[in-house]
N, C-alpha and C positions, 0 to 999 in steps of 0.2 A: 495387080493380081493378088486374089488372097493366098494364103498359106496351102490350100485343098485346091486350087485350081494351079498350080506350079506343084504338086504334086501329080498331079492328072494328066498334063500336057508332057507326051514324053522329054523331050526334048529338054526341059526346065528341071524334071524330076532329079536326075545327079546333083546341076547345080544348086536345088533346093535343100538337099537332104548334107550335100557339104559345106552349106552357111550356116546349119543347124548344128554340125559334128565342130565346125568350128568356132561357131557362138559358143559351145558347151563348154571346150577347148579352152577357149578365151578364160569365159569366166571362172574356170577352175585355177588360171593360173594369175589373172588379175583384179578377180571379183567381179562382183553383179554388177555394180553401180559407181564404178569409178572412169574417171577420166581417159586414163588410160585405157580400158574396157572397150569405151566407145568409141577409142580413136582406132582402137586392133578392128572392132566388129565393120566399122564401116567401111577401113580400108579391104579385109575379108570381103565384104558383098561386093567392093570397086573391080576386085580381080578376079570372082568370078562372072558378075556381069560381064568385064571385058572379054572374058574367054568367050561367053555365047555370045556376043557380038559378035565377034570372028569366027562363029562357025565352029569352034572344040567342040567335041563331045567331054562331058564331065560325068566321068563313072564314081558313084557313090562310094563313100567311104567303107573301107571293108575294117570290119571290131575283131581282134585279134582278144581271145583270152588268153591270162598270163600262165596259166595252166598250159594249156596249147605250145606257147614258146619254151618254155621250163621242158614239156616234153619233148621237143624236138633238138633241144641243146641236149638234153641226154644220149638221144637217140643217136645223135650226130659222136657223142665224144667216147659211146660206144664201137660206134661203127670203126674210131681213130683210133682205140685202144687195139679190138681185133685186128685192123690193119697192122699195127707193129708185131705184136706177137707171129701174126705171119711174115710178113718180113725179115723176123729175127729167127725163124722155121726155115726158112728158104737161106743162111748164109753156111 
């Protein structure tokens, strides 16, 4: 199957689009064209294939911005600070 037709096919479309987030993956941390590369990418394609074999569903990779997490560790060590001061309101 080409690359546009495992995108098409629902069923394929997750495990398609997370051989692609983890091709990316790969080669960002072992390069394009190295040995190594090829041995991560195929075993990558061996364990998603085996998932659909067996029937998993494979939900596509969800992209987190680092912006996004920055704000929510704020949000959170806010939320931990108020909490004390009331806590220390309340003895």
């Amino acid at each position: 199957m080409s690359q546009a037709e495992r995108l098409n096919d629902q069923r394929m479309a997750g495990g398609a689009k997370m051989i692609a987030a983890l091709d990316a993956s790969i080669e960002a941390k072992y390069g394009h064209a190295t040995p190594e590369a090829a041995r991560m990418k195929e075993a990558a394609r061996e364990a998603v294939a085996k998932s659909l074999e067996r029937g998993q569903v494979i939900s596509p990779p969800q992209v987190r911005s680092a912006t996004h997490e920055r704000d929510a560790a704020a949000e959170a060590h806010r939320r931990g600070e108020q909490s004390m001061r009331e806590d220390g309101r309340e003895r």
